[in-house]
Each structure stands twice: as structure tokens, then as C-alpha cells.
N, C-alpha and C positions, 0 to 999 in steps of 0.2 A: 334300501337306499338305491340299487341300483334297478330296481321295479320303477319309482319316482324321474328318476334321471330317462327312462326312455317312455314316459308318459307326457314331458314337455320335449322332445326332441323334434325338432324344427317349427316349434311354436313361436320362437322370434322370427324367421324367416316370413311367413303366415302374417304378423303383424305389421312388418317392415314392408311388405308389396301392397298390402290395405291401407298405408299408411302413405306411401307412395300413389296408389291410386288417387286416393281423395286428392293430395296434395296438387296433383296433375287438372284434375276437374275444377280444381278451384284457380291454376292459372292459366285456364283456355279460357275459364269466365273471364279473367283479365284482359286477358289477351281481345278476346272476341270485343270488350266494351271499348279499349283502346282504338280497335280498328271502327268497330260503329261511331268513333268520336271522332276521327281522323275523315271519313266521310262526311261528316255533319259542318265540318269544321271546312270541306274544300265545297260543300256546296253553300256554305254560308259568304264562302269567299268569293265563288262566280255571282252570287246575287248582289253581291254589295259592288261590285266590280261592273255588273249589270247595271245597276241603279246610278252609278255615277257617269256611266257613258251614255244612259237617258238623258239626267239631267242636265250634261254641257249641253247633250244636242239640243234642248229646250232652250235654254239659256241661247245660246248661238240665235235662235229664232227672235228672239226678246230682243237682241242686238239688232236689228235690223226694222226698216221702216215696214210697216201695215201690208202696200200695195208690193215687198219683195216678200212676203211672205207665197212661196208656191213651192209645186217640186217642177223639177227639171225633165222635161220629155226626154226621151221612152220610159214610161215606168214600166214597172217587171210586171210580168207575166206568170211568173212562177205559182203554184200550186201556194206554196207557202206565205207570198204577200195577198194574193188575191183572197185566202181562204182565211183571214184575220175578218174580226169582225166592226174591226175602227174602215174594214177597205168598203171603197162605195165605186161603183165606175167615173161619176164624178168627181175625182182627186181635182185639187187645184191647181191647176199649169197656168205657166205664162200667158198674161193677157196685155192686148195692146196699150200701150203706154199712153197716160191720159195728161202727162207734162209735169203733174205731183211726185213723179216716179219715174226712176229715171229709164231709158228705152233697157231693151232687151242687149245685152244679157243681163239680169238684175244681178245685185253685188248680194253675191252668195258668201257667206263665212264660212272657210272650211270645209266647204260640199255639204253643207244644212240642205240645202235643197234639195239632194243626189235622193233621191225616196228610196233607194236598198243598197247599205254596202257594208264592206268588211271592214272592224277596228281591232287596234289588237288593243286589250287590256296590260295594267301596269304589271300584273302576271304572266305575259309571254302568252296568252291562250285569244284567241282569236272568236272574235264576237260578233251577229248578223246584227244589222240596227237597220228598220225598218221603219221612215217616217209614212203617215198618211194626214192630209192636208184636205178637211171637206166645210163647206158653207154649212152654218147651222141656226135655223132660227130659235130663238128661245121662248117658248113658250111656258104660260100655266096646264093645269091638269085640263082645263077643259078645250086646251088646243088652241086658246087666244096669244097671238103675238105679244110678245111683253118688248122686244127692245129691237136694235139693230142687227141686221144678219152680222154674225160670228165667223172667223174662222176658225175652226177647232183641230188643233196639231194634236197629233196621236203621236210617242214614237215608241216602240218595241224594239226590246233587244233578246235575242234568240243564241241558244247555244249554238255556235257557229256549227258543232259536228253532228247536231240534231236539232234543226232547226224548228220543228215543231215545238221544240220544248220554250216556253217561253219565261226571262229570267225577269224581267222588268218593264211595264209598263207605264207612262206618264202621259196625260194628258194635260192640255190647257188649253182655253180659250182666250184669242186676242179679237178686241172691239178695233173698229176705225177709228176709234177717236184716240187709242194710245199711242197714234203717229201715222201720217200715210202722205 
């Protein structure tokens, strides 16, 4: 009997540390998915936060008459507005007052016109929005005019602390005839 007794002596230790191990590996898995779901979960939250600070600024444009739709000179310079692919050197600025519309300064909502600035989200985190405002004619495949020259609003909203990155895009096209 006492041959048997030191044949399992510290066989439960042995099994208690292997049993430990596992137990360890199996809640860093946890751990690890919790935190990849927590990231998924704050970048799902700048985008939807993105997308809703595109669409007032659309909306905002939609309020307002045909001939106020423009941005407000000096537009930016910066690497980051210029190097977007809605930018064209042509942006639409202020053009003199034809009497349909009223003189200069046009009634801007909210700074809709301002072509780059900072907003902060209902998150406390701080957001680039970048409008672009270019003439566009519409055509078929084969390059034939189909209708009246467009003004096509772009606006992009950019992580404010990495602006390259970009969160939300919207476009829309406004005709003359839906008010001017």
C-alpha cells in the first residue's frame, strides 16, 4: 500500500495546473472576442454618427433655393480636401446675383456653404465634414447630353484625428427647376 500511495503523489497537483491552464486559454478567448466586439461596436458608432452628420448637411442644402446652393470663398487648400476625388478646381462659389436670387451674401443654413469644417457628434468626438459643390452635365454612354446642367453636392465626413480616413459619404444631385 504504501508503494501505491507514492506512485500518485502529486498527481492531483499535475492535473489542477492543466486544468488551470485550459481554463485560462479558454477566457482570454473570451476576453480577446469581447474586446474585438467593443471595437466593432465604437466603429460602428462613428459611422452611423458619420452618416447622420452627412445627411443634415444634405438636407440643410435641400432647404434652400437652386441659385444659394455654392460654397463660401476661400475653400481649403489642404492636402486632405483637395486630394478627395468629388474635388475638381471648379467648386461652385458665389456668382453674381441675376434678381431670382437674392444678392450676396446668399442665406447660408448653419454654415451648409462653409466647404470644410469641424462638428462635434451627439458622442462628444469631433468630425471633419467636407462639402464639394461641382456643375455636372448628365449624359448617356455615348457622351450625348441628356438634360439640364446639375449641381452635384458631395459632402464627406472624415475622422476628425485622421482625416484621411473617411466615415461617410453622400451625394445628390439638384436640377434648376426644384427652385431657383
Amino acid at each position: 500500500m504504501v508503494t501505491r500511495a507514492r506512485e500518485e503523489d502529486g498527481f492531483g497537483l499535475i492535473e489542477l495546473l492543466i486544468a488551470m491552464t485550459i481554463l485560462s486559454v479558454g477566457i482570454l478567448a473570451v476576453v480577446a472576442a469581447f474586446s474585438s466586439g467593443i471595437v466593432a461596436i465604437d466603429r460602428a458608432n462613428r459611422t452611423s454618427t458619420a452618416t447622420a452628420l452627412a445627411d443634415v448637411r444634405v438636407e440643410l442644402y435641400r432647404g434652400i433655393r437652386y441659385c444659394a446652393i455654392q460654397l463660401t470663398p476661400p475653400l481649403p487648400a489642404d492636402a486632405t480636401y483637395v486630394g478627395d476625388p468629388a474635388y475638381t478646381a471648379s467648386q461652385v462659389a458665389p456668382q453674381p446675383s441675376t434678381g431670382a436670387c437674392p444678392s450676396a451674401p446668399y442665406p447660408c443654413i448653419e454654415n451648409a456653404c462653409v466647404a470644410s469644417q469641424t462638428l462635434r457628434g451627439g458622442e462628444g468626438r469631433n468630425y471633419r465634414v467636407d462639402t464639394y459643390i461641382v456643375f455636372e452635365l448628365p449624359t448617356d454612354e455615348t457622351g450625348t447630353q441628356l438634360g439640364r446642367e446639375l449641381k452635384k453636392v458631395t459632402v464627406v465626413v472624415r475622422d476628425f484625428d485622421t482625416p484621411s480616413k473617411t466615415l461617410a459619404r453622400e451625394v445628390t444631385a439638384f436640377d434648376r427647376a426644384s427652385g431657383s
